[in-house]
N, C-alpha and C positions, 0 to 999 in steps of 0.2 A: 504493500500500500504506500502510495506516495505521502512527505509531508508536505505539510504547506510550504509554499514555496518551493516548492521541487518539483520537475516534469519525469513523468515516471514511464522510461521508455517500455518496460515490460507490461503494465498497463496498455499499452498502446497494442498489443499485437493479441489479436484474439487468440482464443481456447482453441486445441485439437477439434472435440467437437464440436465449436461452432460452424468450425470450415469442413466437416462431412467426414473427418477422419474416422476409422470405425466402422464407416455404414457399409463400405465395401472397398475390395481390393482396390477397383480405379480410382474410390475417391480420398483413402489411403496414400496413395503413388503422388494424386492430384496437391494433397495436405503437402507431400513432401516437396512440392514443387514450389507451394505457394512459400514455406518457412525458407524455401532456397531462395526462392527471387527478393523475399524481406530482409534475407541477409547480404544480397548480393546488389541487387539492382531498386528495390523501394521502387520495383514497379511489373505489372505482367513479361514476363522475356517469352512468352511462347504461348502455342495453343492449350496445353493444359493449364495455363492460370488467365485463359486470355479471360474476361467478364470478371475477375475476381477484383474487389476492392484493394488492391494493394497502392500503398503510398509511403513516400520516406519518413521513419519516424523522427522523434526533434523538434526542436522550440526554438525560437528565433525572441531573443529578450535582451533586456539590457541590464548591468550589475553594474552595482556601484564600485571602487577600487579605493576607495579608503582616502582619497585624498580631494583638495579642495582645490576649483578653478582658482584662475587671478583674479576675477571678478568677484567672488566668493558662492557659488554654486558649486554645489557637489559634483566630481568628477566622475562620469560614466564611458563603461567599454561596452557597446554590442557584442552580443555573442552569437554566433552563425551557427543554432545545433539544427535546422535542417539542412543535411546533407547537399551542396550544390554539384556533386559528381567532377570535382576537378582531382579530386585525391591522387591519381595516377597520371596526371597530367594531362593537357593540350592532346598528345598524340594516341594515345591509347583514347580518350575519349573522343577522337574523330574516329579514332579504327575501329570500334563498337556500333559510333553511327553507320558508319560505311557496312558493315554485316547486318544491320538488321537490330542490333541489340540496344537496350534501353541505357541512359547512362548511368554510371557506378551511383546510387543513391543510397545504398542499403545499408542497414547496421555496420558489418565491417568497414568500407570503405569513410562509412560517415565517423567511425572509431579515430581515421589516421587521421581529419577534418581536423576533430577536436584536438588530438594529440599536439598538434601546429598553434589550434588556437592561446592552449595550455602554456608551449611555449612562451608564443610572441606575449601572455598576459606577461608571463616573469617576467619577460623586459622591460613591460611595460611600468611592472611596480618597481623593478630594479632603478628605476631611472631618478627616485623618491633617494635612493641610496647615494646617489652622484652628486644630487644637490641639484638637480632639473627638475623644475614645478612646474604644472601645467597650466598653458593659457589653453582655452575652449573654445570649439567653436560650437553650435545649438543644431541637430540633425534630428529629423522624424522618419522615423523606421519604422518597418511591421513587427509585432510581435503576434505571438503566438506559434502553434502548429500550424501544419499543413491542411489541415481541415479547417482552421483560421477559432479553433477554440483556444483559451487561455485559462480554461477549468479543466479539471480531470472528473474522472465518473463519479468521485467520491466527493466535489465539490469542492476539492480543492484549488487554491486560485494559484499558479505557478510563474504567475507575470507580476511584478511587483510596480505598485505606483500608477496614477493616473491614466486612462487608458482613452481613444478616440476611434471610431468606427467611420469607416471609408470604403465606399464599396463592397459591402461585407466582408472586409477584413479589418483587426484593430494596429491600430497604432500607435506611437508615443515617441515625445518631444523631450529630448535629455540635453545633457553639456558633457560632449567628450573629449578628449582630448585631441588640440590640433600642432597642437607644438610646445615643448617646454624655452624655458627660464630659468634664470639665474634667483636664486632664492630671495635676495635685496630686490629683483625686480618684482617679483611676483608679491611680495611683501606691501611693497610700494604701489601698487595697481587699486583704482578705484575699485570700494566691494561694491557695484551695484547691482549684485542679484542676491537672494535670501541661499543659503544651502539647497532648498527644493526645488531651484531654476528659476524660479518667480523673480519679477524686475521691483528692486525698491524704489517705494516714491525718496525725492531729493531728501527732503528732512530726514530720511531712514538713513541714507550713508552714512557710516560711520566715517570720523577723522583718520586720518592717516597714521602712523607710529611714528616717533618722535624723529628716529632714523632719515624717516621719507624728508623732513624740512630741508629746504637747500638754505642756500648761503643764502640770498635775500629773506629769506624769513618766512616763504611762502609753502604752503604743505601741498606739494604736486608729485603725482607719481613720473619716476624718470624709469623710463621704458624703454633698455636697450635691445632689448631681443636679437642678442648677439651669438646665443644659442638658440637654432633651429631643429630639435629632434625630432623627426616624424617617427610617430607610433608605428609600430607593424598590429593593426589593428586588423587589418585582412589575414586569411589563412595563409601562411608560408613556410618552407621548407619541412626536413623531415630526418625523423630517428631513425637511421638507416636498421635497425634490429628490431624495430617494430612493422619498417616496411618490410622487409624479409618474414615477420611471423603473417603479417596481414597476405603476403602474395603465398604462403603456404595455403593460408585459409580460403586464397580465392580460389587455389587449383581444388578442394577439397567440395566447396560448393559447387564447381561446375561437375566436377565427377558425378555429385550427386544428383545434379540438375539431371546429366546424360543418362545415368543411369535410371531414372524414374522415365522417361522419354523412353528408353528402349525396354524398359516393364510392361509399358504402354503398347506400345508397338505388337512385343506378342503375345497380350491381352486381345487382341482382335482378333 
């Protein structure tokens, strides 16, 4: 069972017998196709799953990172947990198109997704460690699943913070980071937003630190922004030892994909 605030990807993937497993041999072989295409492709690859509901599982949300813009808003990272199928790259996923097959969406692949995402967070907190603060820029995203809910069956809500509905899907308006700072700049930066994004009326701004006064006497933020870090806030690179167990597990699904396929076959 999922908690609140957690997206619970085993929740997400129906029972044996909901999908016919049990009732007979072919729709047995069928079950084993469908839990093969969920872990490989999050999506039909063939005429045994073709009419079946399958979709990639994962949540598309935004988390906080602990730390505060220059403006004084809470600093947020989007996180990409529905699989966008780039895991094995540009070229394997044209060589899939060109075959006929759906792209890598599924549990494993969506696993290496994350694995990257994992990464680039560390950097991105590591960078708190160097003495680079972040200045923000304001971006509105999708959140939610792929079916565009942001509750799970048990009513739990796994999307955190104010939500807006567009198109039938939801979205939300955060401060992530767009480039760091040197700590005396970020210090010395007007606060005018609240922690929760919100913009303060004039009279809210608080005065600057005693630091920020220059020599004339005036209390003004000096803004060098003389360090520019962009975030790796997109999916990138990879643990060569987890790509190696991930490409065992892909030959492992396809064997069993082929194998349920030719069960099928001399079933007729």
């Amino acid at each position: 069972m999922a908690t609140k605030g957690e997206y619970s990807y085993s929740e997400s993937i129906p029972a044996p017998k909901s999908i016919g497993v049990g009732k007979g041999i072919y729709e047995s072989i069928r079950g084993v196709q469908y839990y093969s295409d969920v872990l490989m492709y999050g999506a039909p690859s063939n005429g045994l799953t073709d009419g079946m509901d399958i979709r990639p599982a994962g949540a598309n949300y935004f988390v906080k990172t602990g730390q505060k813009c220059s403006n004084g808003a809470d600093t947020w990272t989007y996180v990409e947990g529905i699989p966008v199928g780039d895991s094995l790259g540009k070229t394997m996923t044209r060589a899939l198109r060109e075959t006929g097959y759906p792209p890598l969406k599924g549990l494993a692949p969506g696993a290496i997704e994350d694995t990257k995402f994992t990464l680039n967070f560390s950097e991105l907190v590591g960078t708190l460690f160097n003495g680079a603060l972040p200045v923000c820029k304001q971006v509105t995203l999708p959140v939610g699943d792929i079916r565009g809910n942001i509750v799970d069956k048990d009513g739990n809500r796994f999307v955190e913070g104010g939500v807006f509905s567009r198109n039938g899907k939801y979205y939300q308006t955060q401060w992530i980071q767009d480039y760091t700072v040197k700590k005396f700049e970020h210090d010395c930066a007007v606060k005018t937003h609240n922690p929760d994004g919100t913009a303060r009326r004039i009279t809210e701004i608080p005065e600057l630190p005693s630091e920020c006064v220059t020599v004339e006497g005036d209390k003004k933020p000096t803004m060098d922004f003389s360090i520019k870090i962009k975030p790796a806030v997109k999916k990138e690179g990879f643990i060569g030892n987890i790509v190696n167990e991930s490409a065992n597990l892909y030959w492992i699904i396809g064997g069993l994909s082929l194998a349920a396929i030719a069960a099928t076959q001399l079933l007729k």
